[in-house]
C-alpha positions in Angstrom: 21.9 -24.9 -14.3 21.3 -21.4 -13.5 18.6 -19.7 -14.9 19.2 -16.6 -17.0 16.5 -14.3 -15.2 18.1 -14.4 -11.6 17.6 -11.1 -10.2 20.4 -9.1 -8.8 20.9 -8.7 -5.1 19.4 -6.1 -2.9 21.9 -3.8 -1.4 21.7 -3.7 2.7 20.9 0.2 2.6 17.9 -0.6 0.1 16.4 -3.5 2.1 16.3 -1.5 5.5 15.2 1.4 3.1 12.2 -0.8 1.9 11.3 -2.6 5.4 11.1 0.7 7.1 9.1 2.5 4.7 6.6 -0.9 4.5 6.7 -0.9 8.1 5.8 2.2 8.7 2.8 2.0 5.9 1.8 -1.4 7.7 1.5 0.7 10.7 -0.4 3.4 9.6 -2.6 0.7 7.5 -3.1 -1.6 10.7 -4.1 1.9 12.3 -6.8 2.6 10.5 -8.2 -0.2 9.6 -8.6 -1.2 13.4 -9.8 2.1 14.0 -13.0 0.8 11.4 -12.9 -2.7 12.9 -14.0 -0.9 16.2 -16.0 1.8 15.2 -13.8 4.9 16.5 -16.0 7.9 16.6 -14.0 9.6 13.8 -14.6 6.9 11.6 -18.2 6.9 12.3 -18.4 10.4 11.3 -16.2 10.3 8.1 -18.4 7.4 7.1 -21.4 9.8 7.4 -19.6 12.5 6.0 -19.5 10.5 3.1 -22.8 9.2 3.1 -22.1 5.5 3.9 -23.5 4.0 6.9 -21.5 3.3 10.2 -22.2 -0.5 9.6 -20.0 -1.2 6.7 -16.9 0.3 8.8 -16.2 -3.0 11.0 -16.1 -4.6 7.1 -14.4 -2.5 5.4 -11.7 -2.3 8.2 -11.5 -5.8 8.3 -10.9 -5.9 4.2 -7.9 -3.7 4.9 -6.2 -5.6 7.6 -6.5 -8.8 5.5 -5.1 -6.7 2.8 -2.4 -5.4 4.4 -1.4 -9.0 6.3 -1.3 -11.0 2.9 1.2 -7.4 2.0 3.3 -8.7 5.1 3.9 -12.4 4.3 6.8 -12.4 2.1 6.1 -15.1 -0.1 2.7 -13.1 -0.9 3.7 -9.7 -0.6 3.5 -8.7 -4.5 -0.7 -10.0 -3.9 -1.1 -7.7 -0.7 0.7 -4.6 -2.7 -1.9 -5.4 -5.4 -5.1 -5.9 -2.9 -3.7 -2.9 -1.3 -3.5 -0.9 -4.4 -7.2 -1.7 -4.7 -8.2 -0.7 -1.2 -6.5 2.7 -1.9 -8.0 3.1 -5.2 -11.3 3.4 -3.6 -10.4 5.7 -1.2 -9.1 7.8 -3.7 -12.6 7.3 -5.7 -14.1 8.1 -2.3 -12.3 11.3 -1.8 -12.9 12.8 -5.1 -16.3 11.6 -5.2 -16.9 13.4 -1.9 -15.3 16.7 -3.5 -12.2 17.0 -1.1 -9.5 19.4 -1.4 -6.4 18.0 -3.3 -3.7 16.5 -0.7 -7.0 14.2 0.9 -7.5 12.6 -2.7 -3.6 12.4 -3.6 -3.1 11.0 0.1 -4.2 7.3 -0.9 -2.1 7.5 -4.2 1.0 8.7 -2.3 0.6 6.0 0.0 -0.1 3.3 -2.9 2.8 4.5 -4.4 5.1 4.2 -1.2 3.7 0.4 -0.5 5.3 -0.3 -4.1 8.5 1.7 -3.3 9.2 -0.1 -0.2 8.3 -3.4 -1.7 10.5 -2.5 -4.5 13.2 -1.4 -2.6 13.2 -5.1 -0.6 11.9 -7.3 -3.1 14.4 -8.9 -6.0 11.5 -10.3 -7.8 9.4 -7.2 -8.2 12.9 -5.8 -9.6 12.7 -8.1 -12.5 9.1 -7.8 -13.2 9.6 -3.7 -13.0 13.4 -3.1 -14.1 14.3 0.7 -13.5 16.8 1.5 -15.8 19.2 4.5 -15.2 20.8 6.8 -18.2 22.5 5.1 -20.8 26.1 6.3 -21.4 26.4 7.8 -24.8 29.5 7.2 -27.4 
């Protein structure tokens, strides 16, 4: 018996759409939360820029990379886009906390948004959960 909310299949340009965009995220993700892990002089001074000490930066780098390696698995890969969302969320919170100019607090939410978008793009379930639905014809 098949079940009536099968999802329909991702095209070929969408998935490679999706995996490069995630890839390139995961990169940028992996990046900087390693960058943390190993307290990179820039991250020491960003952290005191914004009045957090230099300690919590191996922690919170290593709260990313979890984050972003439950986002790679596929079966949990609708978790990570959510733990990831979070992560994000408080670096936007950071940056507007902190008072910086506009594109340094949207720059988490663009990125949040693109770890959905490729996910979405690659992902039949997340297609059913989040249908996108284009213009209806009228009569």
């Amino acid at each position: 018996m098949q079940s009536s909310t099968q999802s329909a299949p991702v095209s070929r340009a969408s998935l490679w759409a999706g995996r490069v965009i995630s890839a390139l995220l995961v990169a940028f993700l992996l990046f900087d939360g390693i960058t943390k892990i190993v307290k990179e002089g820039h991250v020491l001074e960003a952290f005191a820029q914004f009045g957090y000490p230099g300690s919590l930066a191996p922690v919170i780098g290593t709260i990313l990379v979890v984050c972003v390696a439950v986002y790679v698995v596929p079966p949990t890969s609708i978790l990570g886009a959510i733990l990831v969302t979070g992560y994000l969320g408080g670096a936007t919170e950071v940056n507007v906390r902190a008072g910086n100019p506009l594109f340094e607090t949207l720059f988490p939410i663009i990125f949040g948004m693109l770890v959905w978008g490729g996910l979405y793009l690659r992902d039949p379930q997340l297609r059913m959960f989040i249908p996108l639905r284009g213009r209806r014809a009228t009569s």
